[in-house]
BARODO-491782 format. One line per 3 residues: number of its first residue (from 0); their letters; for each residue z, x, y of C-alpha. Coordinates in nm, 3 decimals, padded with zeros to 5 digits. Last residue first. Example, Ala and Ser with C-alpha at 12.3 -4.5 7.8 and 13.67 -1.06 7.14 Angstrom:
<sites>
1> sa> 00.714,01.367,-00.106 ~ 00.780,01.230,-00.450
</sites>
This chain:
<sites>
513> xxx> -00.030,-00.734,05.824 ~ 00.126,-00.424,05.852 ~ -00.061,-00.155,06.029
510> xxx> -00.072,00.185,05.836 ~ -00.444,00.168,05.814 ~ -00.494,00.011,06.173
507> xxx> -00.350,00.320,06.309 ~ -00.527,00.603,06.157 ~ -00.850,00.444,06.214
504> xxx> -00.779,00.381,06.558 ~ -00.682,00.772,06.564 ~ -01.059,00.851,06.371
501> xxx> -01.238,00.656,06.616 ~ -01.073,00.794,06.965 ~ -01.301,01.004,06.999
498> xxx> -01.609,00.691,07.017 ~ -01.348,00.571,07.296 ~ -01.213,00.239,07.225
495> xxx> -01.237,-00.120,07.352 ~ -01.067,-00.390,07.130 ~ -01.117,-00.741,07.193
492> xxx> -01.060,-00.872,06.823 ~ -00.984,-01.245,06.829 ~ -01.223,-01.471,07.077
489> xxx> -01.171,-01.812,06.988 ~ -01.478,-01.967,06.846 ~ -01.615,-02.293,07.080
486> xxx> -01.952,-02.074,07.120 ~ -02.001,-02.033,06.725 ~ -02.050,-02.412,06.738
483> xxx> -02.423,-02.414,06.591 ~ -02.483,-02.099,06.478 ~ -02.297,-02.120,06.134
480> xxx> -02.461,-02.435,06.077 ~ -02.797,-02.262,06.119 ~ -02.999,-02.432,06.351
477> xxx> -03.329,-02.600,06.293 ~ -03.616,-02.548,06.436 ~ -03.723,-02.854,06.697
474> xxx> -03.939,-02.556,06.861 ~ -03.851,-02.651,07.245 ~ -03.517,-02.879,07.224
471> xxx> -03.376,-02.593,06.968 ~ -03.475,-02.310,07.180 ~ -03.258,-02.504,07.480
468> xxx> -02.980,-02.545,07.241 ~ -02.969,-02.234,07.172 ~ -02.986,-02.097,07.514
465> xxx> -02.704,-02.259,07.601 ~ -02.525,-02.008,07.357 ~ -02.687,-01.713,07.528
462> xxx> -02.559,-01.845,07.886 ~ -02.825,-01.790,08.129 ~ -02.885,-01.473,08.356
459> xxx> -03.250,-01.466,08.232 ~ -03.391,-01.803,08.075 ~ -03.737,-01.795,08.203
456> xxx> -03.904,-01.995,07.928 ~ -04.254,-01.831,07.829 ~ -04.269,-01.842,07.473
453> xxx> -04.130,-01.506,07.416 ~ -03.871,-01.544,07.691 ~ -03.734,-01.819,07.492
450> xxx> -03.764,-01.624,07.171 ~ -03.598,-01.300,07.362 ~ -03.288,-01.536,07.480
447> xxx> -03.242,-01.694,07.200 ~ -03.129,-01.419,06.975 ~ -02.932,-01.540,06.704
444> xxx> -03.128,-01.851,06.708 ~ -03.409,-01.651,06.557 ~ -03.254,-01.639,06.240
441> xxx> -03.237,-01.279,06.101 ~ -03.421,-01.000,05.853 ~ -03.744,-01.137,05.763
438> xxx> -03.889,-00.946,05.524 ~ -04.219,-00.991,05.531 ~ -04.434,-01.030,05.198
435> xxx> -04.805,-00.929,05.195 ~ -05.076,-00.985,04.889 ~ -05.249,-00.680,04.834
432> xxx> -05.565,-00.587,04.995 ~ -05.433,-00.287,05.105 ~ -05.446,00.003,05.392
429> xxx> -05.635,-00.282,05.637 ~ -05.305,-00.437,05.696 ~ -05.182,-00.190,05.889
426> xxx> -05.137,-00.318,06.266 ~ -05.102,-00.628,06.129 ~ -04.827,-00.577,05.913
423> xxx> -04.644,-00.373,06.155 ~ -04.702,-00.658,06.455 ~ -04.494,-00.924,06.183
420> xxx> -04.261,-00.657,06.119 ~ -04.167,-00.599,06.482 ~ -04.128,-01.041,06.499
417> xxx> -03.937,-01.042,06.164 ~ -03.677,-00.794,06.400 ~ -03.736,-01.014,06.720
414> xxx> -03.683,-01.315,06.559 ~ -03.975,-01.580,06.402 ~ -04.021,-01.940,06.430
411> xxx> -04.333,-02.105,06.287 ~ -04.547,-02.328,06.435 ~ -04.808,-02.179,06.249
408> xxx> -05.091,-02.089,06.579 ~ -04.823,-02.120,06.862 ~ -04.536,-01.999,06.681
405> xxx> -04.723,-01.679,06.525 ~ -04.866,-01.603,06.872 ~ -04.570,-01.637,07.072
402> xxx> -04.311,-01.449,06.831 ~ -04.594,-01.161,06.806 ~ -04.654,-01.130,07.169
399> xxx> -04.265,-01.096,07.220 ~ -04.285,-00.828,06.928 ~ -04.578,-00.660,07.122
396> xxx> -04.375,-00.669,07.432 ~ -04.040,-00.558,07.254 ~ -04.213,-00.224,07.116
393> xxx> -04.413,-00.232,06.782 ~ -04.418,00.059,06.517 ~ -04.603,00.177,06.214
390> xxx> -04.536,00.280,05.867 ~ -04.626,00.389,05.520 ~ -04.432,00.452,05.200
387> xxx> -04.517,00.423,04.874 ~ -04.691,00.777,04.776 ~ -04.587,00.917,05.146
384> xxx> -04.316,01.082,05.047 ~ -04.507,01.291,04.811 ~ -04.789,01.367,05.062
381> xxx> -04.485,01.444,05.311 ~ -04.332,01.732,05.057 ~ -04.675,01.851,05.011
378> xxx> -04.694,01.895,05.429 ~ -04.393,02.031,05.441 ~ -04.064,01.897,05.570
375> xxx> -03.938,01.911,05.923 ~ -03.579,01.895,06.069 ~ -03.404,01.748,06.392
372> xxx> -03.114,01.766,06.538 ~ -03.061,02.118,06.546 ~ -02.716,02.149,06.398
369> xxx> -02.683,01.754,06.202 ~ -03.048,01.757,06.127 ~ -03.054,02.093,05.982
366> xxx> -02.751,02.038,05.761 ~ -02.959,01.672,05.645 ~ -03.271,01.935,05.551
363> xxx> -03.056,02.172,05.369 ~ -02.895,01.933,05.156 ~ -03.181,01.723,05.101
360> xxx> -03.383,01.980,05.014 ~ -03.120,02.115,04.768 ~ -03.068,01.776,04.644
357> xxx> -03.404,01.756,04.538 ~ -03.743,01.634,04.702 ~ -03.848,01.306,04.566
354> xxx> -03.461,01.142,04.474 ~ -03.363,01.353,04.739 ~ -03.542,01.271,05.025
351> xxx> -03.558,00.886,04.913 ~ -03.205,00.907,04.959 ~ -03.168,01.131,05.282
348> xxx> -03.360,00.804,05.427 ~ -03.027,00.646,05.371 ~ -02.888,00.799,05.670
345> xxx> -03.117,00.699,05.969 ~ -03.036,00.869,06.244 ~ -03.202,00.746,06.560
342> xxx> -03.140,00.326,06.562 ~ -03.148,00.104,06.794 ~ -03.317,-00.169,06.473
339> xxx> -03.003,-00.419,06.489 ~ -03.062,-00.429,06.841 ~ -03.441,-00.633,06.821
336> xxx> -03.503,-00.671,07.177 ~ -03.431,-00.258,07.300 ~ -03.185,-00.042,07.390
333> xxx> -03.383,00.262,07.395 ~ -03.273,00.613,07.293 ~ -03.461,00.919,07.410
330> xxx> -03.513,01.222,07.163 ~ -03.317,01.448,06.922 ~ -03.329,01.270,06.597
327> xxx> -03.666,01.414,06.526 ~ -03.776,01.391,06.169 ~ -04.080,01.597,06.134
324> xxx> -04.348,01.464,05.843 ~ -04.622,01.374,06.062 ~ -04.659,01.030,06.043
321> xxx> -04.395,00.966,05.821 ~ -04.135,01.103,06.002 ~ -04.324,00.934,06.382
318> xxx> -04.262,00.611,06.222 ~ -03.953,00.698,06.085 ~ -03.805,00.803,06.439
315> xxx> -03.976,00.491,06.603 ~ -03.693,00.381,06.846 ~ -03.960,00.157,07.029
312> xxx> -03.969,-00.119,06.698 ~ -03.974,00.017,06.376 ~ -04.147,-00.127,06.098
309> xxx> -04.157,00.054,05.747 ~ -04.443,-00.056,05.502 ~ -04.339,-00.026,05.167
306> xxx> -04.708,-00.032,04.971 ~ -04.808,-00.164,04.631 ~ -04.473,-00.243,04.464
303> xxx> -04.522,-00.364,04.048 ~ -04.118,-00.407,03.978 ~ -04.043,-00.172,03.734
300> xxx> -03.706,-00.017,03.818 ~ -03.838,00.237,04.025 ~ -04.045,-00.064,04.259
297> xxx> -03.682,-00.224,04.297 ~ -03.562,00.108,04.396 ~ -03.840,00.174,04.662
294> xxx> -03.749,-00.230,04.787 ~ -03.398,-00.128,04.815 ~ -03.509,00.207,05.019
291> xxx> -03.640,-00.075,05.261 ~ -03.333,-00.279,05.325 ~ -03.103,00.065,05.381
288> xxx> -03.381,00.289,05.584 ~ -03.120,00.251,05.880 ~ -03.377,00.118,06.113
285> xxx> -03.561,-00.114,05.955 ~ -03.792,-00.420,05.937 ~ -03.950,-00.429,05.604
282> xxx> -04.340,-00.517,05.462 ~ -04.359,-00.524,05.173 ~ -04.664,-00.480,04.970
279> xxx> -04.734,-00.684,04.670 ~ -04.895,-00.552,04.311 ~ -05.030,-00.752,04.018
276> xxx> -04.865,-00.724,03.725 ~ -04.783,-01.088,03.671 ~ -05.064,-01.317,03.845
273> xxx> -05.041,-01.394,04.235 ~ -05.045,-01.665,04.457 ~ -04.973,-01.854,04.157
270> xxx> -04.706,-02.051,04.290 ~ -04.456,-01.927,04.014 ~ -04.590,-01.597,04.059
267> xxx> -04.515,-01.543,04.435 ~ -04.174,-01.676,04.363 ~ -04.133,-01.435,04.127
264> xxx> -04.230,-01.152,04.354 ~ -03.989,-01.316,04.631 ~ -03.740,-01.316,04.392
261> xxx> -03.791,-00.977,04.205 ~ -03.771,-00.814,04.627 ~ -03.475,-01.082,04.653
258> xxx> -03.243,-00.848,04.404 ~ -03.293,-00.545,04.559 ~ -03.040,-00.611,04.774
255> xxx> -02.728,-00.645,04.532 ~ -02.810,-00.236,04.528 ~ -02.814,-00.129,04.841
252> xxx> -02.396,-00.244,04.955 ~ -02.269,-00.143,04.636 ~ -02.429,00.225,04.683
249> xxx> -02.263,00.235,04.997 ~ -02.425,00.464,05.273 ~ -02.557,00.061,05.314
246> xxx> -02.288,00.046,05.516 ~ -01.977,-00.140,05.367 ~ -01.753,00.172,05.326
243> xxx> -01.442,00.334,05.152 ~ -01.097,00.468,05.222 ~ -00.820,00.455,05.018
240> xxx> -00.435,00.403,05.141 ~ -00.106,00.436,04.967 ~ -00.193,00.841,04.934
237> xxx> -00.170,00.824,05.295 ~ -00.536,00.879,05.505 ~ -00.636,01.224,05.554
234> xxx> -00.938,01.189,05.814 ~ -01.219,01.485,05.729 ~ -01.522,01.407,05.552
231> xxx> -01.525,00.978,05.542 ~ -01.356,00.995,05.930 ~ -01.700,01.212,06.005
228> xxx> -01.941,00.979,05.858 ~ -01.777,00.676,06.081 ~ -01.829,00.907,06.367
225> xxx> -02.147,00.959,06.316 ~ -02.219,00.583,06.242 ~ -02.062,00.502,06.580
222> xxx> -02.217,00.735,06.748 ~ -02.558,00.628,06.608 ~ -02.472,00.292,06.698
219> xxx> -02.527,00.377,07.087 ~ -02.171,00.501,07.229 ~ -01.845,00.305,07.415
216> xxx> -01.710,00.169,07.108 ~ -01.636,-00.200,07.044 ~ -01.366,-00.258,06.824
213> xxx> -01.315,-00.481,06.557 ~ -01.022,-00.554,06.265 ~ -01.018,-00.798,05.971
210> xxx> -00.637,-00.766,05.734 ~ -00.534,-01.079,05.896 ~ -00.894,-01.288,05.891
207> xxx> -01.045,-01.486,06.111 ~ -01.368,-01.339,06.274 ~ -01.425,-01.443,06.631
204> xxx> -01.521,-01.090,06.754 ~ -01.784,-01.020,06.510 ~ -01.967,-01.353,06.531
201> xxx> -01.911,-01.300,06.926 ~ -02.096,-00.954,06.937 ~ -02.365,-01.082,06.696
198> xxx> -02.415,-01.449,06.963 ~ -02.362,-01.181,07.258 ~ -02.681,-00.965,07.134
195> xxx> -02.545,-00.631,07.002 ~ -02.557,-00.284,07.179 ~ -02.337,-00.310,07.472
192> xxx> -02.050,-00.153,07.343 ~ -02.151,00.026,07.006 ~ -02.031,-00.115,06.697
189> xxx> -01.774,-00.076,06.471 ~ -01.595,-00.282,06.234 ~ -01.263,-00.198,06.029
186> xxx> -01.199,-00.421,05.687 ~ -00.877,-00.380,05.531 ~ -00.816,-00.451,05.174
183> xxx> -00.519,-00.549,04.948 ~ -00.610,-00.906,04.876 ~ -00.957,-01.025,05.081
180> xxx> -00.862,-01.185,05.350 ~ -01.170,-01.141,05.554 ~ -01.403,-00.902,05.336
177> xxx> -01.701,-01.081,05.362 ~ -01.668,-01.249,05.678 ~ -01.590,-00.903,05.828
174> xxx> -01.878,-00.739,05.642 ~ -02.126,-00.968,05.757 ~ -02.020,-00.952,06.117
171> xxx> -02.008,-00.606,06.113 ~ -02.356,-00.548,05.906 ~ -02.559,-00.791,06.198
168> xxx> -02.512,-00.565,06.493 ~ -02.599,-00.231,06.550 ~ -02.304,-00.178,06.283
165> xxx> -02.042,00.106,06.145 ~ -01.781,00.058,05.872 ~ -01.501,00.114,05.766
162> xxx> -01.318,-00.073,05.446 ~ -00.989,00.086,05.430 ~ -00.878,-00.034,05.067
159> xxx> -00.506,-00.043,04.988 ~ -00.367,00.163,04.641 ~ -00.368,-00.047,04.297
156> xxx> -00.650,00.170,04.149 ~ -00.647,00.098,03.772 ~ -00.976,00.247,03.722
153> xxx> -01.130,-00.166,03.591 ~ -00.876,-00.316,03.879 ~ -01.036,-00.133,04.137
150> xxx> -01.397,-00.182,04.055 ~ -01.360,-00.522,04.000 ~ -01.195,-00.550,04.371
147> xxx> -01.504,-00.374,04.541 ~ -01.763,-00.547,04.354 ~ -01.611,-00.876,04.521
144> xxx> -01.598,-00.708,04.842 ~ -01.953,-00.596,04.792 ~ -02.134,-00.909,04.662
141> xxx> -02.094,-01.174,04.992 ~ -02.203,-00.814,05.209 ~ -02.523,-00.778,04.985
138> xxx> -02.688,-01.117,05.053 ~ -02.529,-01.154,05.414 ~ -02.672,-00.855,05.535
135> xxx> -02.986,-01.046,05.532 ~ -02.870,-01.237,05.833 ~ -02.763,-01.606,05.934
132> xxx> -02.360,-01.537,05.895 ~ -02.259,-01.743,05.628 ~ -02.638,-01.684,05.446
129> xxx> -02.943,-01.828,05.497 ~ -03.102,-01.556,05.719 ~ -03.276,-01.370,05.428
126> xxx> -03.621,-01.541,05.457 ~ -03.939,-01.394,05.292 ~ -04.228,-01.479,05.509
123> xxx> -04.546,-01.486,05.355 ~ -04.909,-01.364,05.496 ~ -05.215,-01.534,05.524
120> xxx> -05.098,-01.792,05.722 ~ -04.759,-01.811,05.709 ~ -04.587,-01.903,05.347
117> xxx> -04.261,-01.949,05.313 ~ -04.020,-01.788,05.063 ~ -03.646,-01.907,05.042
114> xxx> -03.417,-01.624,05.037 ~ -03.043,-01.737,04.840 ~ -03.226,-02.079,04.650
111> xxx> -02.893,-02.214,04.572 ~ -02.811,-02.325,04.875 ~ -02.732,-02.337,05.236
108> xxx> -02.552,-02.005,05.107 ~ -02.159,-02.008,05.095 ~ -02.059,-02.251,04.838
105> xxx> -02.149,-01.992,04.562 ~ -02.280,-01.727,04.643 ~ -02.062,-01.438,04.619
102> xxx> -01.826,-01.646,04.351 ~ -02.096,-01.662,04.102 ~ -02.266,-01.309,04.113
99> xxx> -01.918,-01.182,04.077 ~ -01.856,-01.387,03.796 ~ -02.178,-01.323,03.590
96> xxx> -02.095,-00.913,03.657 ~ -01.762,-00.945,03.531 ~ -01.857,-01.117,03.227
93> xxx> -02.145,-00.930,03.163 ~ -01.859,-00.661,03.139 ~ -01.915,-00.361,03.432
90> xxx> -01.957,00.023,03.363 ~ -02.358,-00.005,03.344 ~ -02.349,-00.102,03.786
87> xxx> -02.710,-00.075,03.763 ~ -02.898,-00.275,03.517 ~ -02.541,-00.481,03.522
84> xxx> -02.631,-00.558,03.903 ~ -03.015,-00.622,03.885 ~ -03.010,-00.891,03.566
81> xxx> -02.685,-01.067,03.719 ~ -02.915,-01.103,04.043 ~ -03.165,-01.208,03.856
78> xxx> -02.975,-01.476,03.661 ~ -02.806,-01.583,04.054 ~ -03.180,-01.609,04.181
75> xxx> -03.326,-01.847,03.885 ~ -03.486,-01.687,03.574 ~ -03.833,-01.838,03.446
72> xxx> -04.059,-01.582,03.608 ~ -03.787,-01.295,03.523 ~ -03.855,-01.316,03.154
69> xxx> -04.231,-01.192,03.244 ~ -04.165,-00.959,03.418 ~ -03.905,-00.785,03.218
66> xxx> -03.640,-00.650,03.415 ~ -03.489,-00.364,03.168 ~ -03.831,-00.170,03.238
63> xxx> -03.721,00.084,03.417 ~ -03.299,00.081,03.442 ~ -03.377,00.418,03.687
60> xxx> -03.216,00.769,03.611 ~ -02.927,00.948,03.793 ~ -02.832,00.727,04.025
57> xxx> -02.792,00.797,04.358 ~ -02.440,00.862,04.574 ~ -02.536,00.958,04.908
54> xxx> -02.391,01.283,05.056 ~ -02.059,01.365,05.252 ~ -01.967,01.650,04.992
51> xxx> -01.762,01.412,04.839 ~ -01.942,01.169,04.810 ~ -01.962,00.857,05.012
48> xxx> -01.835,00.495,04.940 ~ -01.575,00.615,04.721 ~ -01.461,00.270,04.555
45> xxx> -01.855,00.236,04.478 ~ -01.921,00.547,04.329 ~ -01.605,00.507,04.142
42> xxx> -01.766,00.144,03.972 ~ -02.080,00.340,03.930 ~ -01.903,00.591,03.749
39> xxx> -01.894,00.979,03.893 ~ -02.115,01.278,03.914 ~ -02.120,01.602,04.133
36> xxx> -02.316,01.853,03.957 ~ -02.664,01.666,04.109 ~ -02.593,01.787,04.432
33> xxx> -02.660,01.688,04.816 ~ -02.753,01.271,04.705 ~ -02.447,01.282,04.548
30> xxx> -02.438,01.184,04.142 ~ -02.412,00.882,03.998 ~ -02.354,00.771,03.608
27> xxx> -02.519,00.540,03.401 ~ -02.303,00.420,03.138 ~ -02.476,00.464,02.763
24> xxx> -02.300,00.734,02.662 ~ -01.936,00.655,02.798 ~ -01.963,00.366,02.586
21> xxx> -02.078,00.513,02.307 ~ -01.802,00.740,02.317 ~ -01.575,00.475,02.345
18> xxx> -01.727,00.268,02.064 ~ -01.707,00.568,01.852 ~ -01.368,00.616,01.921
15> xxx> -01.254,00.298,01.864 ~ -01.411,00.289,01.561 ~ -01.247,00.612,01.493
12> xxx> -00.892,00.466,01.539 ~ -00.968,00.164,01.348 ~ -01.091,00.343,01.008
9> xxx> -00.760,00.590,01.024 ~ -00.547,00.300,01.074 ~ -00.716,00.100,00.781
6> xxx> -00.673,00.382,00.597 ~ -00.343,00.438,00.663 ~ -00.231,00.078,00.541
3> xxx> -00.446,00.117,00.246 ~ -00.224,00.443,00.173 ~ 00.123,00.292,00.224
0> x> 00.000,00.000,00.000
</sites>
């Protein structure tokens, strides 16, 4: 008996050792974006944010092939999203993953159907405004906190969560209504003073939420995000407090985006615009490289991608990159119509640098940037850059022209950022015949003023929130729900700081008891 009983002991602990090992095997691990030596879990690559050596956490291989066209077609958005996060996030139960999918979007889209697809013209509009706070960031931001918690609990991490983050305008209000009381987190916004439209600025400001803080910061966003990068490398935060991020520097934050690149491609499908296999270009409004880079890993995980066009509107830093392969951080900033897009240094392009480049490349190309400012690769490196990637620019009066034209001839409503996108896919739409999806990025109604102006209403010096309702009475577009009383919000966070004064704040709001 003794001996039975020690076999079966002996049996059980190595088939729990096999299944561990196989386990480990068959996770898919991360590794910074600077080198490959430094690996970690998804769920820690999450929980850190950043690596270690202050680069981008990238996976290190693609889930090709584990989205099967063809079983996509007949999966709805929350079955695709499941299918995108567990092809990614390996260290996660399907249980887990089915739940987190669940409880992001449940309740809190207009519906079911997350980014509806309409077609304009000859073109199609892929809308990510529907979410709690009418932009795309919505879609990733409803996922991270919830990632965020799973991946605490699954390394046993019981320790508070510093959520920072940096925004141009739409990622802080996202992230604050995404991580407003969430249990044992903090959430910290950013964003530059000035820089946001007032209907972004008052989302932000009018958050509820104990653990939600905001402060404006008296910089462009890129001092923001520099000094958000810097707090990741150097503050020393209590050993009762982690830190972590909801920029797109986040691999949690990129990856629950590529999800609506398979919808729209589904979609397109379904309506037999186009057959399975055949390719789509996308075109993507960007400044941080964050919604675009989704669409490259969407394409390295088997989705058929003709061309990522990236749109910039007069801050044109990647236009001018991959145009002639120097990346030139050092120049004039503009504070133009479509804020979220006032952007010079745009991090997650050290990504695709990487990924086609090495980590030594990216290394020494992102230490170049942060001494001189600026860097240049070679003219191989560009051709293999280049492979998916194109781009072109539009400044506010060819965005205005777009909003104008598009309304006036389809009678549909587009924002500034769609509106930059809109000129980009003209301007190239004789590199491909492929069918053309735009992502568009925000409601118009969060920035009234520009649409009015764009249609030729005069509405300078006049309250941004009237100015809904008088872009409402023109176009008879509906407004959001979360747009519609935003006005009657009480003002909560009115914090003014000095972009030095980032890493004290920090500090402070950390050890806060709330």
């Amino acid at each position: 008996m003794r001996i039975v009983y020690h076999n079966i002991v002996k049996n059980a602990i190595a088939t729990s050792l096999i299944f561990l090992f196989l386990k480990g095997f068959f996770i898919m691990h991360y590794y910074s974006s600077r080198n490959s030596a430094i690996k970690t879990t998804p769920s820690k690559a999450i929980l850190s944010g950043i690596a270690p050596d202050g680069g981008l956490f990238l996976p290190e291989k693609f889930p090709a092939g584990e989205i099967n066209i063809e079983d996509m077609i007949r999966m709805n958005n929350y079955e695709i999203a499941e299918k995108v996060l567990s092809a990614f996030f390996t260290d996660f139960t399907a249980d887990e993953i089915k739940n987190i999918v669940k409880d992001s979007y449940s309740g809190t889209f207009e519906n079911d159907n997350l980014a509806p697809l309409e077609k304009v013209g000859d073109k199609f509009v892929l809308e990510l405004y529907h979410g709690p706070t009418c932009a795309f960031k919505d879609v990733a931001l409803s996922v991270l906190p919830r990632l965020i918690t799973t991946s605490k609990k699954k390394n046993g991490i019981d320790t508070e969560t510093v959520i920072l983050t940096a925004t141009s305008g739409d990622t802080g209000s996202a992230a604050a209504h995404g991580f407003s009381n969430v249990e044992n987190t903090k959430i910290i916004v950013f964003y530059p003073e000035h820089g946001t439209s007032a209907v972004q600025e008052k989302q932000m400001t009018s958050c509820p939420g104990k653990n939600v803080f905001v402060a404006s910061v008296n910089g462009n966003f890129d001092d923001a995000q520099t000094g958000v990068k810097n707090i990741f490398s150097s503050l020393k935060l209590p050993e009762t407090k982690t830190l972590s991020s909801a920029n797109s520097i986040n691999i949690g934050r990129l990856v629950p985006q590529i999800t609506y690149y398979f919808t729209s491609y589904r979609d397109l499908v379904n309506r037999k615009e186009i057959n399975p296999g055949d390719k789509v270009d996308f075109i993507v409004p960007t400044g941080n490289f964050g919604d675009i880079l989704a669409g490259y890993f969407a394409y390295m995980t088997g989705l058929p991608v003709g061309r990522l066009v990236c749109a910039s509107n007069e801050n044109n830093v990647l236009t001018e990159f991959f145009d002639t392969g120097v990346y030139r951080a050092k120049r004039d900033f503009h504070i133009t119509r479509s804020p979220s897009m006032d952007i010079l240094v745009s991090s997650n392009l050290e990504r695709l640098i990487s990924l086609l480049l090495g980590t030594e490349k990216a290394r020494v190309y992102m230490e170049k940037l942060k001494t001189d400012g600026e860097y240049a690769v070679t003219e191989d490196e560009l051709i293999k850059l280049r492979d998916k990637f194109s781009a072109a620019c539009a400044d506010d009066g060819e965005a205005l022209e777009a909003i104008c034209e598009v309304f006036e001839k389809y009678g549909y409503l587009m924002d500034t950022h769609t509106a930059v996108a809109w000129s980009a896919a003209e301007k190239t739409k004789n590199e491909s015949s492929n069918k053309t999806v735009i992502l568009s990025t925000a409601s118009p109604y969060k920035f009234p003023e520009s649409v009015l102006k764009a249609l030729g209403v005069n509405s300078e010096n006049k309250n941004e929130f009237e100015l809904i309702e008088e872009l409402h009475a023109l176009t008879k577009a509906p407004v959001p729900a979360p747009l519609k009383n935003l006005n009657q919000n009480k003002i909560l966070h009115n914090d003014k700081i000095k972009k030095e004064d980032m890493a004290n704040y920090v500090l402070k709001k950390a050890e806060e008891q709330i």
